[in-house]
Backbone as CSV, one residue per row, in Angstrom:
resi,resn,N_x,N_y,N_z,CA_x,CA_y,CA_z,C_x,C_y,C_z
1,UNK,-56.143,6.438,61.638,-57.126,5.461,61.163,-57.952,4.928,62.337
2,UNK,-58.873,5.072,61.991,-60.336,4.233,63.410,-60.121,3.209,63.306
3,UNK,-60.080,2.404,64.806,-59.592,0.950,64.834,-61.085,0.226,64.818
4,UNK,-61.121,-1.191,64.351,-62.276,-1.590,64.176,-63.162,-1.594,65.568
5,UNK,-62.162,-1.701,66.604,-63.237,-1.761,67.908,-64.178,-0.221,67.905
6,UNK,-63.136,0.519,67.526,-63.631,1.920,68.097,-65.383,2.233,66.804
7,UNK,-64.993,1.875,65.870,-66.089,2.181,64.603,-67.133,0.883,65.455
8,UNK,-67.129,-0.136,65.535,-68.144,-1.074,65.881,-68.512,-0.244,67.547
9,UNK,-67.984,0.046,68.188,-68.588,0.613,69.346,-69.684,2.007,69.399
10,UNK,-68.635,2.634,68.314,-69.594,4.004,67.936,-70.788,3.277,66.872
11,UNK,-70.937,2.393,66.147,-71.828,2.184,65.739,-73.230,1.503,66.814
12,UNK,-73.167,0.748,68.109,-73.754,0.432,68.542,-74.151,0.869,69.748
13,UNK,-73.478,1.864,70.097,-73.756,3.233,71.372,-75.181,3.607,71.215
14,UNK,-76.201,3.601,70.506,-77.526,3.871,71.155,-78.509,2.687,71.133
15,UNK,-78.001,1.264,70.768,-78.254,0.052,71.071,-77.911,-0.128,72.647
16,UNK,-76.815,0.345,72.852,-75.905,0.214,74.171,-76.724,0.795,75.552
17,UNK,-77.567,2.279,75.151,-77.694,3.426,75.647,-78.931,2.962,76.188
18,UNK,-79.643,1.821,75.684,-81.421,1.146,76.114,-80.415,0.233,77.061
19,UNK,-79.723,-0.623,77.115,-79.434,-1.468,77.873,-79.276,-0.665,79.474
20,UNK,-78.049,0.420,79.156,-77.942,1.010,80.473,-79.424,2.027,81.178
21,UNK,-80.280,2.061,80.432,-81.681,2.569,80.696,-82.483,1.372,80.982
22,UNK,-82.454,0.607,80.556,-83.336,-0.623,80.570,-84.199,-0.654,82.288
23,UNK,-85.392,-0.947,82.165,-86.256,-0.672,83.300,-86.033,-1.839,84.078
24,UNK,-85.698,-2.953,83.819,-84.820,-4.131,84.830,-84.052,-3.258,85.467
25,UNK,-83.205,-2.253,85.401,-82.332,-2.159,85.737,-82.436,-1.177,86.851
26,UNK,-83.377,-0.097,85.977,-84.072,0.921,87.299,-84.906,0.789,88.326
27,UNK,-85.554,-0.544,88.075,-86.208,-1.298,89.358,-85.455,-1.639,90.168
28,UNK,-84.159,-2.114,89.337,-83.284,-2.600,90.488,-83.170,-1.746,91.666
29,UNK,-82.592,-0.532,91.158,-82.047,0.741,91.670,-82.908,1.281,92.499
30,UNK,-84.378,1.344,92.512,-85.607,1.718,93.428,-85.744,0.448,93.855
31,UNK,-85.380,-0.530,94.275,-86.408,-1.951,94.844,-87.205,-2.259,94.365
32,UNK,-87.621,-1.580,93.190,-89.416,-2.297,92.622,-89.663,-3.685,91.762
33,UNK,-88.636,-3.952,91.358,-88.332,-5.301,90.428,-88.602,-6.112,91.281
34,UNK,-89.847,-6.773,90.827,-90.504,-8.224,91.667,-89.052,-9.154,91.863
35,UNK,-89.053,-9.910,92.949,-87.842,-10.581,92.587,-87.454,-11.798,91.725
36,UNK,-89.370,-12.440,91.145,-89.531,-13.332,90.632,-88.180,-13.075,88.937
37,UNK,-88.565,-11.974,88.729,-87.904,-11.274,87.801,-86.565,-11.179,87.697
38,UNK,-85.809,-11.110,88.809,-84.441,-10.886,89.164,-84.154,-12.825,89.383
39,UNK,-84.744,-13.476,89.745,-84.583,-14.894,89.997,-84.197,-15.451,88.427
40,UNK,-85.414,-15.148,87.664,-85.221,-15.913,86.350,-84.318,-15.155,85.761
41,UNK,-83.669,-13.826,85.651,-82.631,-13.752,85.271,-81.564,-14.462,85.975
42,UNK,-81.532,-14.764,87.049,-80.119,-14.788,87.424,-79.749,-16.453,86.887
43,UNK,-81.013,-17.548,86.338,-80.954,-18.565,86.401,-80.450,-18.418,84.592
44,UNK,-81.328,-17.566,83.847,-80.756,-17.557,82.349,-79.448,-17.135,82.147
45,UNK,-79.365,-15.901,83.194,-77.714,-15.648,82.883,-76.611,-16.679,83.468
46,UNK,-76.527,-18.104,84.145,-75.768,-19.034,84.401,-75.576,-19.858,83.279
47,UNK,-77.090,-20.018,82.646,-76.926,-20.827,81.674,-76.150,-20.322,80.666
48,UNK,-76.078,-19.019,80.598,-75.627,-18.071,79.167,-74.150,-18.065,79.458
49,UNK,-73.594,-17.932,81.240,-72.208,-17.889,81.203,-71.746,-19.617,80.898
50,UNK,-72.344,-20.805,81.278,-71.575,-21.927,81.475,-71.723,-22.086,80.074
51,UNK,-72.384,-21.730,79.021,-72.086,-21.739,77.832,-71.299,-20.723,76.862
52,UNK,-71.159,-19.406,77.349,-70.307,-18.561,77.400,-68.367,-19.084,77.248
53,UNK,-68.654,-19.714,78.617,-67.413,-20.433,78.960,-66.692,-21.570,78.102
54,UNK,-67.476,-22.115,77.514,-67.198,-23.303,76.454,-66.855,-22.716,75.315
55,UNK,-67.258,-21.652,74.939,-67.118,-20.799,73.458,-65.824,-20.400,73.689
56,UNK,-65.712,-19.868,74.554,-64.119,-18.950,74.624,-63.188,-20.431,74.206
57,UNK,-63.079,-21.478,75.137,-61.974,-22.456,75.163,-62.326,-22.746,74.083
58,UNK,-63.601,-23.416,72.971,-63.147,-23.340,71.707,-62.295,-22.638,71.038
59,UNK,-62.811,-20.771,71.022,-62.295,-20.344,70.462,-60.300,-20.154,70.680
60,UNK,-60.275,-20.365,71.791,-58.631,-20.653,72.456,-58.132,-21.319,71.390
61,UNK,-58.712,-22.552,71.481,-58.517,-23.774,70.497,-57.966,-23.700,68.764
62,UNK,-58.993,-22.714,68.385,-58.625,-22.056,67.020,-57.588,-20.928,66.639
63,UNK,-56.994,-20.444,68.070,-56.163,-19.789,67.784,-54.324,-20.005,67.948
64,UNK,-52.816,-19.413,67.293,-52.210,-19.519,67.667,-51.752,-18.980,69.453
65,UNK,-50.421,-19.598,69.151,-50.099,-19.807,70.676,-50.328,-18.521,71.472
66,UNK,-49.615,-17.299,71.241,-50.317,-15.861,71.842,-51.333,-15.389,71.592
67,UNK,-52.291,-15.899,70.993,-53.724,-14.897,70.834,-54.471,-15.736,71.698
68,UNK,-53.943,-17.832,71.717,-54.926,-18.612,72.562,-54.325,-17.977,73.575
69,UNK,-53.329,-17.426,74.683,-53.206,-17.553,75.375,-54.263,-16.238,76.333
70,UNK,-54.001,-15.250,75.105,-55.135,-14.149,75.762,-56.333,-14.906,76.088
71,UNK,-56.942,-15.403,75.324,-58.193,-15.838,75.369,-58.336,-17.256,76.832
72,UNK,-57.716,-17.655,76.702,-57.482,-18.425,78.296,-57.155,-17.472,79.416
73,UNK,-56.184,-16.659,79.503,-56.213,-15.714,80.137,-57.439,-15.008,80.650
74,UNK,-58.528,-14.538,79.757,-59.642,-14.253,80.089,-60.169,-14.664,80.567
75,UNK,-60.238,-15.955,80.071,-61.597,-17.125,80.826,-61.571,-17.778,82.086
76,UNK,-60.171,-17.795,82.112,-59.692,-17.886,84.282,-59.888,-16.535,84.742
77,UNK,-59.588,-15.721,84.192,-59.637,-14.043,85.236,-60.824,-13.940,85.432
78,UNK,-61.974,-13.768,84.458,-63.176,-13.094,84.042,-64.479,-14.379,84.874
79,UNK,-64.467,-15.317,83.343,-65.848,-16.302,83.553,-65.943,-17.053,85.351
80,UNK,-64.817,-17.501,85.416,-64.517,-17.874,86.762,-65.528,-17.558,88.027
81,UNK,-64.831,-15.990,87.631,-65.413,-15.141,88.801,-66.853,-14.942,88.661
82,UNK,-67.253,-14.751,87.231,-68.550,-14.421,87.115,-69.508,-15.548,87.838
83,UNK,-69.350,-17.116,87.388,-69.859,-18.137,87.609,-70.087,-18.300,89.362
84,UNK,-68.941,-17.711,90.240,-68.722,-18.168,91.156,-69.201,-17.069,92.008
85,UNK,-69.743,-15.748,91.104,-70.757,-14.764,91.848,-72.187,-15.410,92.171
86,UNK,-72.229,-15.735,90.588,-73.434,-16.157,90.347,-74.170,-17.205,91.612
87,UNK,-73.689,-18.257,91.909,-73.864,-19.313,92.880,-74.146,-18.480,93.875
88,UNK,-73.103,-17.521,94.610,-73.082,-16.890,95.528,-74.791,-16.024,95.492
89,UNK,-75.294,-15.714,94.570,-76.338,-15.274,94.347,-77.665,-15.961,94.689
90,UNK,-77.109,-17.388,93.800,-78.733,-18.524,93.430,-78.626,-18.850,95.410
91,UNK,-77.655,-18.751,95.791,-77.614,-19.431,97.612,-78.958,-18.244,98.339
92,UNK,-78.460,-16.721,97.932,-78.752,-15.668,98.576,-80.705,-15.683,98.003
93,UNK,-80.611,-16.403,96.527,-82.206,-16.382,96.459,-83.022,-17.320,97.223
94,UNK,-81.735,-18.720,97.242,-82.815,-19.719,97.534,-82.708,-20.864,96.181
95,UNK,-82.437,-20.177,95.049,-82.301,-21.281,94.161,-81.182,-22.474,93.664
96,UNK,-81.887,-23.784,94.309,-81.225,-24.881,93.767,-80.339,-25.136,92.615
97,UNK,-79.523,-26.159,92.726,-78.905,-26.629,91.200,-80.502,-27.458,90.352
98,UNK,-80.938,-27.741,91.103,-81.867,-29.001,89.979,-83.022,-27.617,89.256
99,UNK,-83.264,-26.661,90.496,-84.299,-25.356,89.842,-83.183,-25.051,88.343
100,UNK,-82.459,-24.565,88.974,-81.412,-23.999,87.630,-81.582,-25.167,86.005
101,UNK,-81.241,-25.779,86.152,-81.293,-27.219,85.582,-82.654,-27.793,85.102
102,UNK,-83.334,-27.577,85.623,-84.613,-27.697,85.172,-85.326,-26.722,84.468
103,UNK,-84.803,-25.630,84.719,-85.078,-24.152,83.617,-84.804,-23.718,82.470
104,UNK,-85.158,-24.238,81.328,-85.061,-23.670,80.248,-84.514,-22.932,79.567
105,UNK,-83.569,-22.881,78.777,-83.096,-21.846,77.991,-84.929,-21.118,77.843
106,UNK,-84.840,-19.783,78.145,-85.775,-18.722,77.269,-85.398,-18.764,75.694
107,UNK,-86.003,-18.220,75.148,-86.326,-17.762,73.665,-85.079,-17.053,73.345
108,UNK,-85.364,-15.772,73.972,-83.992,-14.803,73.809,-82.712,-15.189,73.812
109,UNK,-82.400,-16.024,75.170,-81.172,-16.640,75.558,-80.481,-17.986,74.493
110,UNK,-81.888,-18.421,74.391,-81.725,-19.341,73.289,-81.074,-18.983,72.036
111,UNK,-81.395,-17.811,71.603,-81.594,-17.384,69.897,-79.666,-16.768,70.191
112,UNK,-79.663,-16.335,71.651,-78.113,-15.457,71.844,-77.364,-16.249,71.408
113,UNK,-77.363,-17.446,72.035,-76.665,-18.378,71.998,-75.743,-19.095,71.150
114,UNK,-77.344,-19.214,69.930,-76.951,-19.823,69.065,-76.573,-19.187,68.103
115,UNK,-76.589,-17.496,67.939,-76.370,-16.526,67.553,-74.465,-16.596,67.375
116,UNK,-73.943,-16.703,68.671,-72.251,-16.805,68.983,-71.721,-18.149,68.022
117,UNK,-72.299,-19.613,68.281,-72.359,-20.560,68.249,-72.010,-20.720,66.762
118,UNK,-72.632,-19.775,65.678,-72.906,-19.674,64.152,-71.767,-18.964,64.294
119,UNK,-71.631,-17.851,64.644,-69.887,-17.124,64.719,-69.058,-17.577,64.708
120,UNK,-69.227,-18.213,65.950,-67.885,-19.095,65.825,-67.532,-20.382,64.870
121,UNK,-68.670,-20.354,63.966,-68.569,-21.608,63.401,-68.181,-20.886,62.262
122,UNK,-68.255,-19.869,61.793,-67.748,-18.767,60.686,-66.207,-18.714,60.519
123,UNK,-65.494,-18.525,61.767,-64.713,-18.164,61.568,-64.208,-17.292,63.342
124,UNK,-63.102,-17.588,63.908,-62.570,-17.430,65.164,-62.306,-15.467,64.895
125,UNK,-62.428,-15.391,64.193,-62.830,-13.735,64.319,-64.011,-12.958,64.306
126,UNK,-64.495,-14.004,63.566,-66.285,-13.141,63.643,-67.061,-13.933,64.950
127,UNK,-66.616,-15.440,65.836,-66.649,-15.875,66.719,-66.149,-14.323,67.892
128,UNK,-64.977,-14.256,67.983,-64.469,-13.064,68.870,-65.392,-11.748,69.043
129,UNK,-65.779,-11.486,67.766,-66.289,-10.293,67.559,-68.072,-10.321,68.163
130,UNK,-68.393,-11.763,68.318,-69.929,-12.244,68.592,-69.937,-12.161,70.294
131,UNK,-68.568,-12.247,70.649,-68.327,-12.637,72.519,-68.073,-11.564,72.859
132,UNK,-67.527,-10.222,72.295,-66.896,-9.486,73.004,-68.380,-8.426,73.732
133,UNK,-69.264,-7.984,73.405,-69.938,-7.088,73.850,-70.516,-7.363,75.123
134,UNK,-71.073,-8.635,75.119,-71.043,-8.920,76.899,-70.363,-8.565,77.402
135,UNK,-69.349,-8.628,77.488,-68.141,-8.558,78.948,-67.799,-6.554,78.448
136,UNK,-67.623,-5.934,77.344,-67.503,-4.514,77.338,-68.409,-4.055,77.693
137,UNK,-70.171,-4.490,77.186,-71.117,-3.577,77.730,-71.024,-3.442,79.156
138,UNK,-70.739,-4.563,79.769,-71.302,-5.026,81.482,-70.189,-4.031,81.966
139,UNK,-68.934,-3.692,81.324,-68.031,-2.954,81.924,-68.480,-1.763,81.912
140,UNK,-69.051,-1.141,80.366,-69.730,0.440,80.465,-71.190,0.571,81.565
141,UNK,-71.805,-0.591,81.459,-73.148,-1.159,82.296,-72.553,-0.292,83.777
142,UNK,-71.936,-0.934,84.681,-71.264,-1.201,85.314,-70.407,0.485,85.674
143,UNK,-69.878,1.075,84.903,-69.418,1.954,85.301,-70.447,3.269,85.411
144,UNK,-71.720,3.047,84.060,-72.820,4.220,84.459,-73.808,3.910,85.729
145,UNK,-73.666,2.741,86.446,-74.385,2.332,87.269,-73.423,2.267,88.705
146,UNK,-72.522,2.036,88.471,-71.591,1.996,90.064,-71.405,2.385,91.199
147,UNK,-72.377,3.816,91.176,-72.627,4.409,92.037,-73.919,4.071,92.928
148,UNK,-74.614,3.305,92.409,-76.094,3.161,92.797,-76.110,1.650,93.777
149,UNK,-76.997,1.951,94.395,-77.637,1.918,95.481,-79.057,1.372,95.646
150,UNK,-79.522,-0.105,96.091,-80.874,-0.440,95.862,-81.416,-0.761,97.697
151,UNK,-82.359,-0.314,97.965,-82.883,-0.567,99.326,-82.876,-2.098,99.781
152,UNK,-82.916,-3.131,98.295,-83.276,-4.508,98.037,-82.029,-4.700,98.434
153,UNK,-81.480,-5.857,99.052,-80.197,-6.590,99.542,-79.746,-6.847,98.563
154,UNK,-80.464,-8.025,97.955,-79.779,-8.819,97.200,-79.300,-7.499,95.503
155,UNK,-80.362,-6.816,95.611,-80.300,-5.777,94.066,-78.760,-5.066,94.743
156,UNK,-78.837,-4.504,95.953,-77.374,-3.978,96.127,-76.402,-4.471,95.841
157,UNK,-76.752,-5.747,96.209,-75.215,-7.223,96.129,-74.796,-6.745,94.362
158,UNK,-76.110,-7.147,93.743,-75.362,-6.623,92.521,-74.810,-5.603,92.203
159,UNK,-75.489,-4.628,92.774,-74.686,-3.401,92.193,-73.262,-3.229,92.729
160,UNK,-73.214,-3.915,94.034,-71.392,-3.709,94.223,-70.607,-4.842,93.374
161,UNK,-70.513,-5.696,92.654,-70.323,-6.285,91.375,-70.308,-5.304,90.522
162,UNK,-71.049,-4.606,90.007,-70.677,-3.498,89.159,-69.563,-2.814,89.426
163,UNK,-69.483,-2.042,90.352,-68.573,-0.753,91.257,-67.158,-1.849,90.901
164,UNK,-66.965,-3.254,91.227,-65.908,-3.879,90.198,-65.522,-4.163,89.739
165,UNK,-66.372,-4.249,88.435,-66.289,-4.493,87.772,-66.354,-3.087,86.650
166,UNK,-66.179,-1.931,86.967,-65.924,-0.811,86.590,-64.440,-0.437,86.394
167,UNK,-64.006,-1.357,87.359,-62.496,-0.924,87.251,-61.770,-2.323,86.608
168,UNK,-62.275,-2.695,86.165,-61.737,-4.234,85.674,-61.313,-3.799,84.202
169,UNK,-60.025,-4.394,83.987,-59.135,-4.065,82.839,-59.467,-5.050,82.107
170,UNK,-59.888,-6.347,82.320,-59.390,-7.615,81.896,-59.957,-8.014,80.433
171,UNK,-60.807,-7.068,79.963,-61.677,-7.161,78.743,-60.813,-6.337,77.395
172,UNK,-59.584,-5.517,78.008,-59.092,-4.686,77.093,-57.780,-5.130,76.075
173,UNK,-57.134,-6.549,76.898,-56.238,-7.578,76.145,-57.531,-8.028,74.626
174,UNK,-58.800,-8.362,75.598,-59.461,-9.102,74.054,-60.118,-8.515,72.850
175,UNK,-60.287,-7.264,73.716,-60.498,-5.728,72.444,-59.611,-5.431,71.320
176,UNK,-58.135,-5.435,71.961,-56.819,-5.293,71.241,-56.836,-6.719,70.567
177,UNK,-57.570,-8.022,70.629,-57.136,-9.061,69.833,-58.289,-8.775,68.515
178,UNK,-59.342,-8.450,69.101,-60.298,-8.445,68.025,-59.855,-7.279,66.951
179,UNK,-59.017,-6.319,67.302,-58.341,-5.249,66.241,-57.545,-6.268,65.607
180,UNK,-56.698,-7.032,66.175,-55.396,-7.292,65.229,-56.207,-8.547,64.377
181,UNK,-57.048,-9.262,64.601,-57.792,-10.446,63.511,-58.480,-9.568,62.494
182,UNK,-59.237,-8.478,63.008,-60.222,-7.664,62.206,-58.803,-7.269,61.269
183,UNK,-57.478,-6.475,61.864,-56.302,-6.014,60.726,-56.196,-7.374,59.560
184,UNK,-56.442,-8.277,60.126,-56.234,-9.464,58.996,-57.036,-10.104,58.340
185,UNK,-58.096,-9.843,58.709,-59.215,-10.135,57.967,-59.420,-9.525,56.059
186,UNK,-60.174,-10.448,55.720,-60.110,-9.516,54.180,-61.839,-8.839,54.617
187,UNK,-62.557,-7.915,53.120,-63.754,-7.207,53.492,-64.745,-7.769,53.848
188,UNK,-65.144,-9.232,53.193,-66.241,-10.181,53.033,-66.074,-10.529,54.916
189,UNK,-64.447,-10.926,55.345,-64.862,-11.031,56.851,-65.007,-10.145,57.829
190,UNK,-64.647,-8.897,57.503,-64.209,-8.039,58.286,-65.823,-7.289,58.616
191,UNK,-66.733,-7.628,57.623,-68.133,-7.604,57.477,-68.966,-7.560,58.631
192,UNK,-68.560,-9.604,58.187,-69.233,-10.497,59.083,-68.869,-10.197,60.609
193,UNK,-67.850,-9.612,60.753,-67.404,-9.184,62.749,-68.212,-8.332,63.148
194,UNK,-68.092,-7.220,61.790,-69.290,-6.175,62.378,-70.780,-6.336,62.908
195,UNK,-71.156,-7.108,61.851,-72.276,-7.488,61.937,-72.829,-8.546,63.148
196,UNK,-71.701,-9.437,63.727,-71.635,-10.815,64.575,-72.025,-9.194,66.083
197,UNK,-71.024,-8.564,65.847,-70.836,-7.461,67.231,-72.285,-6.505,67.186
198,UNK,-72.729,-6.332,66.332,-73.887,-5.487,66.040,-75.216,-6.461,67.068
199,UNK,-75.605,-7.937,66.059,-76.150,-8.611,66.533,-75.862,-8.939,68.209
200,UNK,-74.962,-9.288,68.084,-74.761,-9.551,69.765,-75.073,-8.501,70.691
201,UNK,-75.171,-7.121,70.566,-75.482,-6.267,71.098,-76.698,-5.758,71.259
202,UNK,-77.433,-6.394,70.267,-78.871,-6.659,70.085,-79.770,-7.703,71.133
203,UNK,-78.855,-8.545,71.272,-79.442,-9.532,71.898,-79.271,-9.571,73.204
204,UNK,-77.843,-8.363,73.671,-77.904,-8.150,75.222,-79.210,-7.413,75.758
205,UNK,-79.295,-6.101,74.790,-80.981,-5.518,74.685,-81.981,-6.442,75.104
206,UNK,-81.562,-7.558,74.340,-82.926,-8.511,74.501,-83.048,-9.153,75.860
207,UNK,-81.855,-9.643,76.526,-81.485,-10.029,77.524,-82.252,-9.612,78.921
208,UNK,-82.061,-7.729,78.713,-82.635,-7.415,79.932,-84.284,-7.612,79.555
209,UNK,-84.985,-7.312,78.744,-86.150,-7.342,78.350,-86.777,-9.171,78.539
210,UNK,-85.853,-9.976,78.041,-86.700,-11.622,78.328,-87.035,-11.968,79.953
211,UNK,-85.761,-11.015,80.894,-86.008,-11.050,81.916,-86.877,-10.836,82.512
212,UNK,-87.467,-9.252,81.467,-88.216,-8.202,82.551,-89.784,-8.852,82.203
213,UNK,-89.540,-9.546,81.068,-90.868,-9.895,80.704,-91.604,-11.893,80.999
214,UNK,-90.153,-11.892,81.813,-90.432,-13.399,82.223,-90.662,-14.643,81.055
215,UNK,-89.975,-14.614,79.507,-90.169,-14.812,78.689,-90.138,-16.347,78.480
216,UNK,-91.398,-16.715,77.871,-91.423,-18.268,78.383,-91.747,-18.515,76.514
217,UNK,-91.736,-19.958,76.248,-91.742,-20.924,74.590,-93.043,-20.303,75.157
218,UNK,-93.658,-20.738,74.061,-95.264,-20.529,73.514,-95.252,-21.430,72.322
């Protein structure tokens, strides 16, 4: 029997397949990505993890004692580190806490957001199922990219973040949780996960694109 991760993954593999193509990404890889571009991402994606980070400990919250504990488990191994790259980054651009802070959720980031936010307000499985593709794509991201190499300093810095985040296990405890809620789920929810994981994978798409396009309210 196909486990629900494996059917929701094969369903969103050429959603997946623009992200790891995505021209943010190949600029990176040649130096050509203005850095204005690489700046305002790096400021939307803080905002997306320190809110990232709050979702999980909700969702901790809604669960019993071994499934919260995976999910805490994650969020010290994983968000931690991510957050504490990140800084390491905004130092290497130049950008402030008050720049950060003063920057706007974008459109995209906005809509992600609140995208999880409705998930989780559904229900701590179709919540799970809304969080998980960040942290799996960035791992497949990450492993088709690991090898690469940008002339740009700071674009390299990232890419060796990838290279370890290639070998990082730590996403595969919350894969195996989202099977065993999806096993318990009835059809009406088991739906809604698909669909929460579909969307969310949509909106990582969108992610590299609000970047590349500097995406401001209007």
């Amino acid at each position: 029997m196909v486990k629900f991760s494996e059917q929701v993954h094969h369903d969103t593999k050429e959603l997946w397949q623009k992200s790891f193509d995505h021209p943010f990404i190949r600029e990176m890889v040649t130096g050509e990505l203005p850095e204005d571009k690489f700046k305002f991402y790096v400021i939307q994606d803080y905002h997306y993890l320190k809110v990232f980070d709050q979702l999980h400990l909700k969702l901790a919250q809604l669960l019993p004692g071994p499934q919260r504990q995976v999910v805490k488990d994650y969020v010290q191994n994983l968000t931690v580190d991510e957050l504490e790259a990140r800084n390491h980054t905004f130092q290497k651009l130049g950008i402030s806490q008050d720049e950060w802070a003063q920057t706007p959720l974008a459109p995209a980031n906005y809509n992600y957001l609140n995208h999880m936010r409705h998930s989780l307000a559904t229900s701590p499985a179709v919540g799970l199922a809304s969080f998980l593709p960040c942290p799996w794509l960035y791992v497949e991201l990450a492993t088709h990219w690991q090898h690469a190499t940008s002339p740009v300093e700071v674009y390299d810095d990232f890419f060796q973040t990838y290279e370890e985040a290639a070998h990082d296990k730590s996403t595969v405890p919350m894969i195996e949780l989202m099977d065993q809620l999806a096993a318990q789920a009835d059809p009406a929810e088991k739906t809604a996960m698909a669909q929460a994981f579909v969307r969310s994978s949509y909106y990582e798409l969108q992610f590299w694109q609000m970047a590349y396009a500097n995406q401001q309210w209007k």
